[in-house]
LOLOVEX-225262 format. One line per field, with one value per residue (C-alpha): residue number from 1; x, y, z. Coordinates in pm, whole numbers, plus 50000, padded with zeros to 5 digits. Example, Ala and Ser with C-alpha at 12.3 -4.5 7.8 and 13.67 -1.06 7.14 Angstrom:
# LOLOVEX-225262
resi <- c(1, 2)
x <- c(51230, 51367)
y <- c(49550, 49894)
z <- c(50780, 50714)
***
This chain:
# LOLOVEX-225262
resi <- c(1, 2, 3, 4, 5, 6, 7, 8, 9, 10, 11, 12, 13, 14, 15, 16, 17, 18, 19, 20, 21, 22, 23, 24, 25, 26, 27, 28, 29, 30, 31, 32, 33, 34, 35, 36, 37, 38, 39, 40, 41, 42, 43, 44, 45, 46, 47, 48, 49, 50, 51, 52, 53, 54, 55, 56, 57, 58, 59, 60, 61, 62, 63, 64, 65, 66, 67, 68, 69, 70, 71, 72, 73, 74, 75, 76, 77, 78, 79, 80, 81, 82, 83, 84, 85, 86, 87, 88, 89, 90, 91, 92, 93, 94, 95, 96, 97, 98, 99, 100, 101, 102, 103, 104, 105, 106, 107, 108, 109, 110, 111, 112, 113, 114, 115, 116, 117, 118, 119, 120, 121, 122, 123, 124, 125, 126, 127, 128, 129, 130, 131, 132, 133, 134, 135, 136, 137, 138, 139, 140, 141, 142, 143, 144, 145, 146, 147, 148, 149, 150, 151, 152, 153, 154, 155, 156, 157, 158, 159, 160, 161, 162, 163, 164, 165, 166, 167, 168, 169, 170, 171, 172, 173, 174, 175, 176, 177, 178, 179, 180, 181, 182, 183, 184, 185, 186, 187, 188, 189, 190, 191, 192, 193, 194, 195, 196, 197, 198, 199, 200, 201, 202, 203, 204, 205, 206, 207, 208, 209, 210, 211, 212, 213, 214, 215, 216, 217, 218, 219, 220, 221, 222, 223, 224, 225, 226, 227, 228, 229, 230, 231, 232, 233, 234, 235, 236, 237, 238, 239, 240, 241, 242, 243, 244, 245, 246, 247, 248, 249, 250, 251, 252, 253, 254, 255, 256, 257, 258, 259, 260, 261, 262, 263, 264, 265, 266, 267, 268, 269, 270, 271, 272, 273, 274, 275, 276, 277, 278, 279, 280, 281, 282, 283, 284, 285, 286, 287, 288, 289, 290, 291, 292, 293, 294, 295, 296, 297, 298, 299, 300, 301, 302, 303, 304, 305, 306, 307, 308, 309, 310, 311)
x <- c(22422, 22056, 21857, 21708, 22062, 22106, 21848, 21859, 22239, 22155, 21851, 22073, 22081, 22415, 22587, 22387, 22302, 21945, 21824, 21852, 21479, 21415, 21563, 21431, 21473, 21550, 21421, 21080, 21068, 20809, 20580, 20277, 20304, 20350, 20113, 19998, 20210, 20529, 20472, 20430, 20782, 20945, 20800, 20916, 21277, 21322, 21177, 21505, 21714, 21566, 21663, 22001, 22027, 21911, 22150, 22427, 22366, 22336, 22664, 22530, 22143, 22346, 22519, 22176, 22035, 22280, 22284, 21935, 21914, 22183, 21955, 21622, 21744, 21816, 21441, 21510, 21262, 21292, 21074, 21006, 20966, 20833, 20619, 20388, 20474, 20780, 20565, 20296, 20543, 20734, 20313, 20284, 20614, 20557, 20196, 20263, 20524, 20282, 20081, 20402, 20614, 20421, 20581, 20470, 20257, 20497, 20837, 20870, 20649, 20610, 20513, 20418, 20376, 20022, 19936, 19711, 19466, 19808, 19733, 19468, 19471, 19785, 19866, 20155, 20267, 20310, 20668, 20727, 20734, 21064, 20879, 20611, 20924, 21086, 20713, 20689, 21023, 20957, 20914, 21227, 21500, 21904, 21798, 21615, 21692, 21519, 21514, 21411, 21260, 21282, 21358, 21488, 21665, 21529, 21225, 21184, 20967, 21190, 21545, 21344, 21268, 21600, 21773, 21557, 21634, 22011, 21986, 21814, 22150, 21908, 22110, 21984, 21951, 21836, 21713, 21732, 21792, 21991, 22323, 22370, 22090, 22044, 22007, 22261, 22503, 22207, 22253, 22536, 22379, 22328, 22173, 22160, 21962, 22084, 21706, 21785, 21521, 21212, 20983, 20754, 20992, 20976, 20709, 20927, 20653, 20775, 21113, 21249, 20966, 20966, 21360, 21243, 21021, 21257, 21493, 21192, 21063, 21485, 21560, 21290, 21296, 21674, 21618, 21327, 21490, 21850, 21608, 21498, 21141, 21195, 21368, 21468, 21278, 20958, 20727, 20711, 20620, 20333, 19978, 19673, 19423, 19195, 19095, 19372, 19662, 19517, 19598, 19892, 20023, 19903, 20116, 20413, 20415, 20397, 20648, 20916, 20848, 20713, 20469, 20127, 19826, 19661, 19959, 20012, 19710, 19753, 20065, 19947, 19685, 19863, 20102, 19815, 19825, 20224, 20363, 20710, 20676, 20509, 20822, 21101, 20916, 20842, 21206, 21378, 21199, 21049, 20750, 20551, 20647, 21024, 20975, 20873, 21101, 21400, 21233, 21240, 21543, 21691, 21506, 21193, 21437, 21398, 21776, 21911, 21597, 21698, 22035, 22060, 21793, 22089, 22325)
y <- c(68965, 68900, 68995, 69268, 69435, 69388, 69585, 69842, 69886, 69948, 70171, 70444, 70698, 70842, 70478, 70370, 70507, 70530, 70238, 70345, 70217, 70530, 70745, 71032, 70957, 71281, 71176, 71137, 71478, 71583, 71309, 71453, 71725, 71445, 71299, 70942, 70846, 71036, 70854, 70534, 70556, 70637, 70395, 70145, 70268, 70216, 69866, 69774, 69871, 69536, 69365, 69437, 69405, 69047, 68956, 69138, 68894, 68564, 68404, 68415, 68285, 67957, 67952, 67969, 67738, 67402, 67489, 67448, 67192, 66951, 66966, 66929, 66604, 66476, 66557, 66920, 67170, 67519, 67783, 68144, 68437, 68760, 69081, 69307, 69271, 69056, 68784, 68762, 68702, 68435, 68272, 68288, 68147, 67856, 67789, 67772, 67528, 67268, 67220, 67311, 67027, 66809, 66949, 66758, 66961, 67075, 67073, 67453, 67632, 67999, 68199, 68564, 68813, 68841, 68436, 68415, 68734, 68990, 68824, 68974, 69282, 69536, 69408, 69652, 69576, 69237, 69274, 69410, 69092, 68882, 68694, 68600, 68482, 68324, 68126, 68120, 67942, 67650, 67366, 67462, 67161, 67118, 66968, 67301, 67604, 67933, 68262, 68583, 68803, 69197, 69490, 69687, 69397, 69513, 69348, 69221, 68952, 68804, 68833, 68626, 68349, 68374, 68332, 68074, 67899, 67941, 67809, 67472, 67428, 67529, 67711, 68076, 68349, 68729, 68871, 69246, 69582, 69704, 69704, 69744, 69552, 69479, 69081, 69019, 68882, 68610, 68524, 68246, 68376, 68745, 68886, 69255, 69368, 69714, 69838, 70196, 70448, 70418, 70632, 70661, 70728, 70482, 70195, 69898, 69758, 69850, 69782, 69621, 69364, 69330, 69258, 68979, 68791, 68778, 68650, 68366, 68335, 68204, 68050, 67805, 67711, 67618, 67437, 67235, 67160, 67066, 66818, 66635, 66805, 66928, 66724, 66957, 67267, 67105, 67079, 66713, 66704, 66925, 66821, 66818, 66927, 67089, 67112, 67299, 67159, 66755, 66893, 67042, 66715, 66546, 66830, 66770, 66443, 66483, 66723, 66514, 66198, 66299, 66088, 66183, 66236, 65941, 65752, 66002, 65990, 65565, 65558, 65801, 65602, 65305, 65489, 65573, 65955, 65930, 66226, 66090, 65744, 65798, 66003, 65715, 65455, 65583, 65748, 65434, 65206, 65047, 64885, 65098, 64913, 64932, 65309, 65333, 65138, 65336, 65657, 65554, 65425, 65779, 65996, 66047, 66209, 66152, 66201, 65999, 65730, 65737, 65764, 65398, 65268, 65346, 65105)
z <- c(33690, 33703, 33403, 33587, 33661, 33274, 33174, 33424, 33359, 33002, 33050, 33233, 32946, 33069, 33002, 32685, 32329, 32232, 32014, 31666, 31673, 31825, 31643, 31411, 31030, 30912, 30544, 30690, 30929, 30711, 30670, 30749, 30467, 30219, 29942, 29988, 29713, 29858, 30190, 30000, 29820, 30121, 30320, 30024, 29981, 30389, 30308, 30128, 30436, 30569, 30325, 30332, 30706, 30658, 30425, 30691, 30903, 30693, 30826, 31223, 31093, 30919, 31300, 31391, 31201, 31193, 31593, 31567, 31344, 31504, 31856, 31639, 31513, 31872, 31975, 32055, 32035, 31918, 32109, 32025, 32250, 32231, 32271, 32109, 31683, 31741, 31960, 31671, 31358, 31525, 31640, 31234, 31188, 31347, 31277, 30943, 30974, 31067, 30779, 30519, 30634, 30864, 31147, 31441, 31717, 31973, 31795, 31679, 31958, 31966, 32312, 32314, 32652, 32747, 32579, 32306, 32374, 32259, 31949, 31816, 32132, 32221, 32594, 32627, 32963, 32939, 32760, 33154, 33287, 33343, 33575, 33274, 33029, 33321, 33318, 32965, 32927, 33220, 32974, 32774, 32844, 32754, 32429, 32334, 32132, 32293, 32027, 32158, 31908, 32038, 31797, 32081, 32279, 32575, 32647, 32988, 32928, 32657, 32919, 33152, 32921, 32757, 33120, 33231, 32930, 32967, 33344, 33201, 32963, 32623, 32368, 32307, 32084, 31976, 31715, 31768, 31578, 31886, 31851, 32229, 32282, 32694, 32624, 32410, 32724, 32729, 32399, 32218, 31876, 31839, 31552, 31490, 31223, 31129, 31050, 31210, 31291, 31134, 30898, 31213, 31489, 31715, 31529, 31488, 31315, 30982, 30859, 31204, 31180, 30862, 30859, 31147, 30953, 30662, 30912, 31075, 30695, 30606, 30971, 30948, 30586, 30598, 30913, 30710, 30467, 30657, 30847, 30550, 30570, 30145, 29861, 29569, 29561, 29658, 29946, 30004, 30368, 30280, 30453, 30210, 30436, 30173, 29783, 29684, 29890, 29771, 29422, 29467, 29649, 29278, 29121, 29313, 29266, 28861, 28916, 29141, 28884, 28553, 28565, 28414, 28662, 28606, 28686, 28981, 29096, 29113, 29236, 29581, 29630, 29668, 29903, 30133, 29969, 30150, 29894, 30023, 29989, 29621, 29566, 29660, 29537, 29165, 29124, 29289, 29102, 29465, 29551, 29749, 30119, 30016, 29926, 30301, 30491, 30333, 30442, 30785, 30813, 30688, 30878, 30654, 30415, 30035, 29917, 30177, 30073, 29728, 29799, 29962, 29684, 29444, 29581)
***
């Protein structure tokens, strides 16, 4: 069945429930006769529903992630697709994965219907397009990981890059707050996030999206750091690229070590400002070029660097 036939067969409203995206809340029917405040609370207490619907779903996003994680390691690359709200949070996901870990220029790439104008402009009929996520997804390979990001689990545009991806052997996923979402057959991962209908009928821009970029915000952390790209609780991979991110790479180090930040301050020069290599070398009790032949020899991971330093 074509992806086309998938989404038609599911649109026929005699053979499928509505999304509960576009459903009516009936504690918000009067939202237009309430105070600022009122609206406010409600819009908070529907807030927590996300929450909740994230944590339904931890055990699959784990699935998600060590699949994701296991093809990373090999070279893989993980791509996002999407439309509309859902193709913008999963551009920020990955954009900020660059500078927080190092995270090499191509390896988590996001792609969102209409390119980079939807951005910052609505181009609603874009999401329309199986032929554009067919497009979209050309460069995806067997290695690859392809995540379609679609609070209704309908969008054409994401079933086209999701079943091109699937023809070029990539592994494949949805993130959806459709429990009879049209893509799911096109997905080995499904993740429903049971957001139901909003306090705006119909906007998934609220609690669905904000369920999805819990979801992104935990997917691509524990994928960081089950590559090696944290050690402990701290951002060692992290690029200083300004004023404040050059002293927080001093901080980390004082933190990781204990050492004062004069001695800090030495010790990363001498490492060529390498936060890592500071790291393995000052806790392993390494000369700086030891420090960073152990690093790459494990990966660019710190525990596993320290690890063999031990023995």
């Amino acid at each position: 069945m074509s992806t086309n036939d998938l989404l038609l067969d599911r649109r026929n409203d005699g053979e499928r429930p509505l999304s509960p995206t576009e459903e009516r809340l009936e504690a918000s029917s009067e939202l237009d006769a309430k105070s600022s405040l009122e609206v406010l609370r409600l819009l908070n207490a529907e807030d927590r529903v996300a929450v909740e619907a994230v944590a339904a779903v931890l055990p699959e996003l784990a699935e998600l992630v060590d699949l994701a994680a296991e093809r990373f390691r090999r070279g893989g690359t993980i791509h996002y697709f999407g439309a509309g709200t859902s193709g913008r949070l999963g551009v920020l996901d990955a954009a900020e994965l660059l500078p927080t870990f190092n995270l090499e220029a191509g390896r988590v790439v996001a792609h969102i219907a209409g390119g980079p104008a939807a951005l910052v402009n609505a181009v609603e009929d874009a999401e329309d397009s199986e032929a554009e996520g067919r497009l979209a997804a050309a460069g995806v390979g067997p290695d690859d990981v392809a995540i379609g990001l679609a609070a209704s689990g309908n969008t054409p545009y994401v079933g086209g890059a999701l079943a091109a991806a699937r023809a070029a052997g990539a592994r494949t996923a949805l993130i959806s707050s459709n429990p009879h979402a049209a893509l799911a057959p096109l997905a080995d991962v499904d993740l429903v996030l049971a957001t139901g209908a909003e306090v705006l009928t119909g906007s998934t821009r609220l609690k669905a999206a904000t369920a999805e970029k819990l979801v992104l915000n935990g997917f691509s952390t524990a994928l960081m750091v089950a590559v090696g790209r944290t050690w402990s609780n701290l951002m060692v991979d992290v690029v200083a690229t300004n004023d404040k991110l050059r002293l927080r790479t001093v901080r980390i180090l004082e933190q990781a070590t204990g050492l004062d930040r004069d001695a800090a301050l030495e010790l990363l020069g001498a490492a060529g400002g390498e936060l890592k290599t500071a790291i393995v070398a000052a806790n392993g009790g390494l000369a700086v070029d030891e420090a960073r032949r152990l690093l790459a020899a494990h990966g660019g991971a710190v525990r596993d660097a320290l690890a063999a330093a031990s023995h």
